[in-house]
C-alpha positions in Angstrom: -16.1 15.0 -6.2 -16.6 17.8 -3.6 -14.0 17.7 -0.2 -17.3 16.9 1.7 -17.8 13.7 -0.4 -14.1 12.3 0.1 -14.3 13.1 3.8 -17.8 11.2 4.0 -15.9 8.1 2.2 -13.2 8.3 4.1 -15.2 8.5 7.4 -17.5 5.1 5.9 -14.6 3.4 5.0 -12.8 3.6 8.3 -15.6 3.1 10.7 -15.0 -0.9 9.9 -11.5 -0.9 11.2 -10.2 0.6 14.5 -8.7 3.9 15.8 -5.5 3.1 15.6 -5.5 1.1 12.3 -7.4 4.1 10.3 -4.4 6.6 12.1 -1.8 4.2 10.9 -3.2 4.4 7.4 -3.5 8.3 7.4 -0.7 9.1 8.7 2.0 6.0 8.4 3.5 4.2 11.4 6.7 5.9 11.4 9.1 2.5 10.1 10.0 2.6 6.7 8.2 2.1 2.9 8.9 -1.1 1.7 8.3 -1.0 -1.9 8.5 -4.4 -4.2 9.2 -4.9 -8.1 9.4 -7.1 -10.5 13.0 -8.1 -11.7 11.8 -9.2 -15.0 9.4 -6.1 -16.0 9.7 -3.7 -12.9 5.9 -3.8 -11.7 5.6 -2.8 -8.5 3.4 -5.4 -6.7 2.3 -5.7 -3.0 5.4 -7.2 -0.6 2.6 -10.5 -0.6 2.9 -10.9 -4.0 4.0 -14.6 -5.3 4.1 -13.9 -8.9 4.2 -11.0 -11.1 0.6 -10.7 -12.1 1.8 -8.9 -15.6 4.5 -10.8 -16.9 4.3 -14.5 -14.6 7.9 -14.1 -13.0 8.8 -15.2 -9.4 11.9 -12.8 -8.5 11.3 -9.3 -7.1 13.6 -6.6 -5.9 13.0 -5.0 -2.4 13.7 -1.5 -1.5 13.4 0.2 1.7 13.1 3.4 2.4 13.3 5.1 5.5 11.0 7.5 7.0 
């Protein structure tokens, strides 16, 4: 895919949401990462994540990491 095709996706894909939303995406809003695994089999998952959708558990570590 040429860098004229990305930047035409990218320009679609963030005309739905506002200014400041597509900025915060690009470029990150400064706070930290939050990343969130599994305790059982160390998926990473989304911090909204109830359970584990490759092995079922409930328990996750978080880990924050600063900017």
């Amino acid at each position: 895919m040429s860098l004229v095709a990305n930047t035409n996706s990218l320009a679609i894909r963030f005309q739905a949401m506002g200014i400041r939303t597509a900025l915060t995406q690009l470029l990150g809003d400064g706070g930290p990462t939050i990343v969130v695994e599994c305790r059982q089999c160390g998926k990473t998952v989304s911090p909204e994540t109830e359970t584990c959708p490759e092995c079922g558990a409930v328990e996750f570590c978080w880990y924050e990491i600063p900017e």
